[in-house]
PLY file of the C-alpha trace (Angstrom):
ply
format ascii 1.0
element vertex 380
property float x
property float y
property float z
element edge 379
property int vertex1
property int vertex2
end_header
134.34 132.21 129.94
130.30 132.26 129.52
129.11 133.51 126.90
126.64 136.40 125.56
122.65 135.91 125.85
123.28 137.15 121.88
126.01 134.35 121.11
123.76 131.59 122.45
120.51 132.62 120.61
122.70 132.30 117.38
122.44 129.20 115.58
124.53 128.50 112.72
123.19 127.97 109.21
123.69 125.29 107.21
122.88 123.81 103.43
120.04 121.37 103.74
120.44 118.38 101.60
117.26 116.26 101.41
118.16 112.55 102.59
114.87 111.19 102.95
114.50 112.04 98.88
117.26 110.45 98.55
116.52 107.32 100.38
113.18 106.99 98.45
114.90 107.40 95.34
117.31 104.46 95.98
114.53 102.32 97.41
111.97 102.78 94.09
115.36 102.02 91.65
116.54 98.97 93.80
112.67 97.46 93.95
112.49 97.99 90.36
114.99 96.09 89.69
113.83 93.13 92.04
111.03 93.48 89.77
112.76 93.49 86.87
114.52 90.83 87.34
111.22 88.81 88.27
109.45 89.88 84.81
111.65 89.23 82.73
113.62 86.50 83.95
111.44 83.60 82.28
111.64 85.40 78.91
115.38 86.15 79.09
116.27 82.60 79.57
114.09 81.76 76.61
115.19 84.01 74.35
119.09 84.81 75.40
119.87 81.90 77.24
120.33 84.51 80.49
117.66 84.74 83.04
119.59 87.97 84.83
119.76 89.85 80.69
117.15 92.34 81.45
118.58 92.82 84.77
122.29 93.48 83.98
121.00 95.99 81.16
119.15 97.47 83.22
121.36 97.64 86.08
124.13 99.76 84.41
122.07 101.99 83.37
120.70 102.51 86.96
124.16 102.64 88.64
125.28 105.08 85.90
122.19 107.68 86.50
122.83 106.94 90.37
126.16 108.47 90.13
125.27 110.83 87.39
122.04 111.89 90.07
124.72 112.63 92.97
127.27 114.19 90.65
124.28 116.83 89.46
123.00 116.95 93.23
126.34 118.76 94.36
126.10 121.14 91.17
124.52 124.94 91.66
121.28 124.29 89.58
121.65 128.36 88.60
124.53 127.81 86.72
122.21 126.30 83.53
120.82 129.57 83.04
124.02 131.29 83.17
126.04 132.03 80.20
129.36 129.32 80.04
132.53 130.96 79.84
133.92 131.76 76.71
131.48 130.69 74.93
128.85 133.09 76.46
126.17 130.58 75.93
123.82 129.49 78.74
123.48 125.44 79.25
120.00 125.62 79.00
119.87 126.87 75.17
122.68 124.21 74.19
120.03 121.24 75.72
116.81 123.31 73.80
118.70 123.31 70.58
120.51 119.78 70.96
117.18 118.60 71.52
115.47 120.34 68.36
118.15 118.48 66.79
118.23 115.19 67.83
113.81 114.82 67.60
114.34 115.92 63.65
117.41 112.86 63.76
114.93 110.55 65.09
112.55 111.15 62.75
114.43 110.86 59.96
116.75 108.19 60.65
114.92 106.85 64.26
114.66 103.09 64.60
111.35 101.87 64.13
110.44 99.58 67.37
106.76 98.23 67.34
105.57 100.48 64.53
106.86 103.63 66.22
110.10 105.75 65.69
111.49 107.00 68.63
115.12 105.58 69.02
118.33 106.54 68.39
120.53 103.00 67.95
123.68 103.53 70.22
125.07 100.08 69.41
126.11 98.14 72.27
125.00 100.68 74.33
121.01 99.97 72.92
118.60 102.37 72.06
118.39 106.16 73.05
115.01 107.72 73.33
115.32 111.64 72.91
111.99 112.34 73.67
113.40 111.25 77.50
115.92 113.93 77.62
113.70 116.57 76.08
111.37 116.78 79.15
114.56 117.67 81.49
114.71 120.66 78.47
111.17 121.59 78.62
111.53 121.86 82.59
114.56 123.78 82.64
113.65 125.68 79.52
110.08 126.72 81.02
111.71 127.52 84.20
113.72 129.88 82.99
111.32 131.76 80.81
108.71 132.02 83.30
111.66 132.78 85.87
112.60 136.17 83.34
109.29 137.62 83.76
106.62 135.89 86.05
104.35 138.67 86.27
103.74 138.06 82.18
101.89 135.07 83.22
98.75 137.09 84.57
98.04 137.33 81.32
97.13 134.76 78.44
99.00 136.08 75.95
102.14 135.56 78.59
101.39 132.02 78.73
101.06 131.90 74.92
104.76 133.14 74.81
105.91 130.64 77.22
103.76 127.61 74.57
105.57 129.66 71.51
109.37 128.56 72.76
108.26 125.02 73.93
106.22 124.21 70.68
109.03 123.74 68.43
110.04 120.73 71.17
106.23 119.79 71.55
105.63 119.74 68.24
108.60 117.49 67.23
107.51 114.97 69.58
103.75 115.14 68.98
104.37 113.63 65.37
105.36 109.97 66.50
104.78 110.35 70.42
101.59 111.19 71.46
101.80 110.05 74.96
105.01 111.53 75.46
104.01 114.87 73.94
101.21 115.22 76.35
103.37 114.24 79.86
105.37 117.62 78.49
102.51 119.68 77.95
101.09 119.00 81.39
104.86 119.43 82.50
104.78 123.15 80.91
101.04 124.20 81.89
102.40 123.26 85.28
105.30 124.90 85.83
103.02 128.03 84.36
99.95 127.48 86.82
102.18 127.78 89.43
104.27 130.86 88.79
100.88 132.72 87.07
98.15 134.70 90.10
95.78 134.94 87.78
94.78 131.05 87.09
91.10 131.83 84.91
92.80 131.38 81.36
93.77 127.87 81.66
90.12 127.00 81.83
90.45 128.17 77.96
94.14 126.81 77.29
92.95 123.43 78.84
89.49 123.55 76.51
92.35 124.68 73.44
94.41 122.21 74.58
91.89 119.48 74.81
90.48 120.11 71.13
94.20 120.18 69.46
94.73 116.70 71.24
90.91 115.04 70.26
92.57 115.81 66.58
95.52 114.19 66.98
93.57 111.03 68.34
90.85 110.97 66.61
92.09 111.87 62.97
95.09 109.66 63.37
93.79 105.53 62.65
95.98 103.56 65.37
94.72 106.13 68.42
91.82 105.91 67.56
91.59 102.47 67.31
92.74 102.35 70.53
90.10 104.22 72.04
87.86 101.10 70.61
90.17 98.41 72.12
89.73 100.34 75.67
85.78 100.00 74.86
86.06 96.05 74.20
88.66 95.17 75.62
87.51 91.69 76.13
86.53 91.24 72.34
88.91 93.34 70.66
92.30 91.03 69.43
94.42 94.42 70.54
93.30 94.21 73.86
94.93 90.77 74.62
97.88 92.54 76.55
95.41 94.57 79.03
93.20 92.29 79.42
96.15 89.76 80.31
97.09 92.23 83.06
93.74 92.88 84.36
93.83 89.00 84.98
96.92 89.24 86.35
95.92 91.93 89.02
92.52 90.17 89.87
94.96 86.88 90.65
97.02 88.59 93.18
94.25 89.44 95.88
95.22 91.02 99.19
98.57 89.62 99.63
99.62 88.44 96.24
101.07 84.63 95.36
104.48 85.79 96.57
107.83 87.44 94.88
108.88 85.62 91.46
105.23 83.36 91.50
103.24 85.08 88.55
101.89 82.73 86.09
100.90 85.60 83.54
104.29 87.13 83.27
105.46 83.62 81.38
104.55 84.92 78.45
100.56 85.94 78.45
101.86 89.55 79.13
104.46 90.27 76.48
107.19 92.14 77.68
106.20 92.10 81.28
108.81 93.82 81.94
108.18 97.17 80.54
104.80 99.62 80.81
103.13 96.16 81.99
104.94 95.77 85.41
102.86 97.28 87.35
100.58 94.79 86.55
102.57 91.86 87.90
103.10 93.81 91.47
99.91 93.39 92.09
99.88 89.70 91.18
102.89 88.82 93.36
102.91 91.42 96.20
99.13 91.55 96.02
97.21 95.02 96.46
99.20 95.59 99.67
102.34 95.63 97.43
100.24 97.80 94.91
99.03 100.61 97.94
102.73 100.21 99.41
104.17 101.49 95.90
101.65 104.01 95.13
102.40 105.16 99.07
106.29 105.49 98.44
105.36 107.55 94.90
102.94 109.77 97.03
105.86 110.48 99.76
108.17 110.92 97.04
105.97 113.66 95.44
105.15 115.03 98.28
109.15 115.61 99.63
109.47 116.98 95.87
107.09 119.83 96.90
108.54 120.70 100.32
111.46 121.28 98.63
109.83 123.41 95.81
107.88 125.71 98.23
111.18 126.10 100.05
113.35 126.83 97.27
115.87 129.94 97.91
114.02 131.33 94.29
111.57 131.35 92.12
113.47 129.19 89.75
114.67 126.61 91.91
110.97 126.40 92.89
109.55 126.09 89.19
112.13 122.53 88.47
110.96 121.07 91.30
107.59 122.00 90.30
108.50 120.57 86.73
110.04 117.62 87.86
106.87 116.92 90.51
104.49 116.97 87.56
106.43 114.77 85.43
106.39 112.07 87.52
103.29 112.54 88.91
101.44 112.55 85.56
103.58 109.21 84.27
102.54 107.55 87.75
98.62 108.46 87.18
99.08 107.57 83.51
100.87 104.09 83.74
98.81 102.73 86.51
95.02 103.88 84.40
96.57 102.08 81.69
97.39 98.78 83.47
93.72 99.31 84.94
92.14 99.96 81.94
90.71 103.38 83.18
92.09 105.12 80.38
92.75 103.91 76.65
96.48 101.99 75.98
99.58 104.00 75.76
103.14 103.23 76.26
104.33 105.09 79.46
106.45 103.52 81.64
106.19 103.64 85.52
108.90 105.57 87.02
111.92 103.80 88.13
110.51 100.93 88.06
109.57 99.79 84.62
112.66 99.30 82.12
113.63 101.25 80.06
117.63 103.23 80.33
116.58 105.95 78.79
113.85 106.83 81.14
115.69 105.57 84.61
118.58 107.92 83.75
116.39 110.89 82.90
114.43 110.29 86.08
117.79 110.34 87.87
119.37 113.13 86.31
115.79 115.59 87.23
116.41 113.97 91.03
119.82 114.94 90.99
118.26 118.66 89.56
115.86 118.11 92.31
118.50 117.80 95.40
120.72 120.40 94.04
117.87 122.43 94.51
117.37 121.05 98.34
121.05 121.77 98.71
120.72 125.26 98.75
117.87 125.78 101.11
119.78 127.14 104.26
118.25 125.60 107.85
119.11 126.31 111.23
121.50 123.88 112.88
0 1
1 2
2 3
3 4
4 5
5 6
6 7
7 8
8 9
9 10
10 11
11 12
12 13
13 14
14 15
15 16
16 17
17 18
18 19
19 20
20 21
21 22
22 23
23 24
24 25
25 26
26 27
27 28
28 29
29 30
30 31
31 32
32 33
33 34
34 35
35 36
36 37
37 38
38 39
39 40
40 41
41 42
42 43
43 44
44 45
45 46
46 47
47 48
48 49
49 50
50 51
51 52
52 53
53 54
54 55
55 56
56 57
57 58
58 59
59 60
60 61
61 62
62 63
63 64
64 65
65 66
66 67
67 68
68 69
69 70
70 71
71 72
72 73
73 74
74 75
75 76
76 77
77 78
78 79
79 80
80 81
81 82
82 83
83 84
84 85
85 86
86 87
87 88
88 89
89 90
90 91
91 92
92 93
93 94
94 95
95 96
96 97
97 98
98 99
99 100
100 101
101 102
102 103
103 104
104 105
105 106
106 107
107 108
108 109
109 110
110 111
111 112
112 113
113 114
114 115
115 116
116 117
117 118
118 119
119 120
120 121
121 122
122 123
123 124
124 125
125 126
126 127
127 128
128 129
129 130
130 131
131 132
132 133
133 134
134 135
135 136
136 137
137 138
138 139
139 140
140 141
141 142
142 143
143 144
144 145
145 146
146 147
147 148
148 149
149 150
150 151
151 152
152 153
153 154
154 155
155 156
156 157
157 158
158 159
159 160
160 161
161 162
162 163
163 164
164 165
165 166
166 167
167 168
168 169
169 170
170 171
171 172
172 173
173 174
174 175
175 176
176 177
177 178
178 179
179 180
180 181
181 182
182 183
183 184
184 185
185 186
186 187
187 188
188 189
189 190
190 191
191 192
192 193
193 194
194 195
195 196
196 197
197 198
198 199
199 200
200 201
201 202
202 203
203 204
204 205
205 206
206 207
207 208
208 209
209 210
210 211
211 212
212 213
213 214
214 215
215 216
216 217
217 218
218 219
219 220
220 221
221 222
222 223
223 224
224 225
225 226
226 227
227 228
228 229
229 230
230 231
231 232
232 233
233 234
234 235
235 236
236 237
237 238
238 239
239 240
240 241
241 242
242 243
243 244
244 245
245 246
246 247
247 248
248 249
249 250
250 251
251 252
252 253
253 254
254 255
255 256
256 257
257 258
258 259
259 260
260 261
261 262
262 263
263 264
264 265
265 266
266 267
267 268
268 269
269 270
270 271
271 272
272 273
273 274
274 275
275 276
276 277
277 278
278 279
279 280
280 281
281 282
282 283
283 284
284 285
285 286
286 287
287 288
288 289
289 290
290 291
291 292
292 293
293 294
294 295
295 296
296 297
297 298
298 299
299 300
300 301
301 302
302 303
303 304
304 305
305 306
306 307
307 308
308 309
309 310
310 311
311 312
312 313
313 314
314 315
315 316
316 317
317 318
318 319
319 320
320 321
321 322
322 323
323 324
324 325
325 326
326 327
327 328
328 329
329 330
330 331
331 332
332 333
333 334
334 335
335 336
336 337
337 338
338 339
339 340
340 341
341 342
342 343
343 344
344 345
345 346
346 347
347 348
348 349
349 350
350 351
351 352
352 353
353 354
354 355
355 356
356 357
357 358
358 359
359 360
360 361
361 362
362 363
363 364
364 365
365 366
366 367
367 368
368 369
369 370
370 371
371 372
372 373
373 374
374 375
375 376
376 377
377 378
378 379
């Protein structure tokens, strides 16, 4: 029996699911830990007595946010601005207010690592950074205010609503994170630009913004002094770990000296293995390894916004917006560090460096990220 001219014009829709995101994302965790492993192999055997220590530690974490990053994928991202049952209380306010809670915890009973507190000690488990799981809060939080009443954000004091619910968050963090502090602001201005028509203001938040951040710098000794290590790097003590990498990077050349062959990772850059890495790409994949990585973080970002112009809502579109600028702003940050094109601060390169705070994060927004791809509907 033929059918209708109608019946074979319809196509039947279907839930998109974005596998090439998803393939990147596996790709940028299993090269970091590749790298990883060829950081901080040398120092692990020195100082544990295990060349793969950094790598196991780092691999749990990575297989944990994997599944944690699929489990979230298949999860309606609406549902954390609904209310729960029962308790009539959306997910979103629990993570705000669990995050109030645990900054003040850090602060008052944080581990101090390198002069800084920002951990929580979980025993065998290592150290929690809650700074880490308050961006996923500022995204979702901002999303969801902005996603109440856009239209509010034509004006400045609409935006200056949205900065009076994130400050408590911002301003917890600010105290013993600087860095940190500012990857959320740009992560909350952004989410803002986007949603806002009227895009004038920001020329004066950005000039507000700029001035309340000079003060914490510049009236706070160790920023500061950082600013004058950036300046001299080559004379300044301080500067020993950039200007370590900078050697490191100039060593590689086109092609590099080849996987697991950098002399400065055996011990001239300390802790290699962290906000460093980047630097010892480019010494053993060369600055084709360095343009291949920064091309895989551009296609990454880039699938990231197909799927936030093609969200099925406004708020679907503002966490992928959120989650874009995170990692787009910790990309740009990390590798101007390593460079030395902006002043020293501790930011580590998505996915890649270690760290299992920030690799489960990162996973957890990219399973955020492809729950919102999931519900795009395409044509089959």
């Amino acid at each position: 029996m033929s059918r209708t001219a109608g019946e074979e014009n319809k196509r039947k829709m279907h839930s998109y699911y974005d596998y090439s995101l998803l393939f990147l994302i596996l790709f940028l965790v299993c090269f970091g830990l590749v790298m990883i492993y060829s950081t901080s192999s040398y120092n692990a055997q020195r100082i544990y007595g295990n060349a793969t220590h950094f790598l196991e530690k780092q691999a749990l974490f990575a297989g944990a946010g994997i599944l944690i990053m699929l489990f979230v994928s298949k999860i309606d991202y609406r549902i954390y601005a609904k209310n729960l049952p029962i308790i009539r209380i959306k997910p979103i306010t629990i993570l705000y207010f669990l995050c109030i809670l645990l900054q003040v915890y850090v602060l008052l009973f944080g581990d101090v690592i390198n002069g800084a507190k920002r951990w929580v000690n979980l025993g065998p488990l290592g150290s929690f950074q809650p700074s880490e799981l308050t961006k996923i809060a500022v995204i979702l939080f901002t999303a969801y205010i902005v996603n109440m009443a856009p239209k509010k954000l034509d004006k400045f004091r609409g935006f200056l609503r949205v900065v009076l619910f994130i400050s408590p968050l911002l301003g917890l963090i600010i105290i013993e994170n600087f860095s940190t502090a500012l990857i959320v602001g740009v992560i909350m201005v952004s989410i803002c630009f986007v949603a806002s028509k009227k895009k004038a203001y920001y020329i004066i938040s950005g000039l507000l913004f700029g001035a309340l951040g000079s003060i914490f710098v510049f009236f706070v000794s160790y920023r500061s002094e950082r600013i004058t290590v950036w300046l001299n790097v080559e004379t300044e003590p301080k500067g020993y770990q950039i200007l370590q990498g900078l050697y490191a990077i100039a060593s590689g050349g086109v092609f590099g000296k080849g996987l697991g062959e950098s002399m400065q990772k055996l011990g001239f850059i300390p802790e290699s293995h962290n906000d460093m890495i980047f630097s010892v790409i480019c010494e053993e994949l060369g600055l084709f390894g360095a343009f291949a990585l920064i091309l895989l973080f551009i296609l990454l970002i880039w699938r990231i916004f197909i799927i936030a112009i093609n969200s099925t809502d406004l708020f679907g579109g503002l966490i992928a917006t959120g989650v874009l600028a995170h990692i787009a702003t910790q990309v740009l940050i990390n590798i101007a560090v390593v460079t030395n094109t902006i002043p020293s601060t501790g930011i580590p390169l998505p996915f890649i460096s270690y760290g299992g705070s920030s690799v489960l994060v990162i996973l957890f927004e990219m399973g955020i990220v492809l729950s919102v791809s999931n519900q795009i509907k395409g044509e089959r």
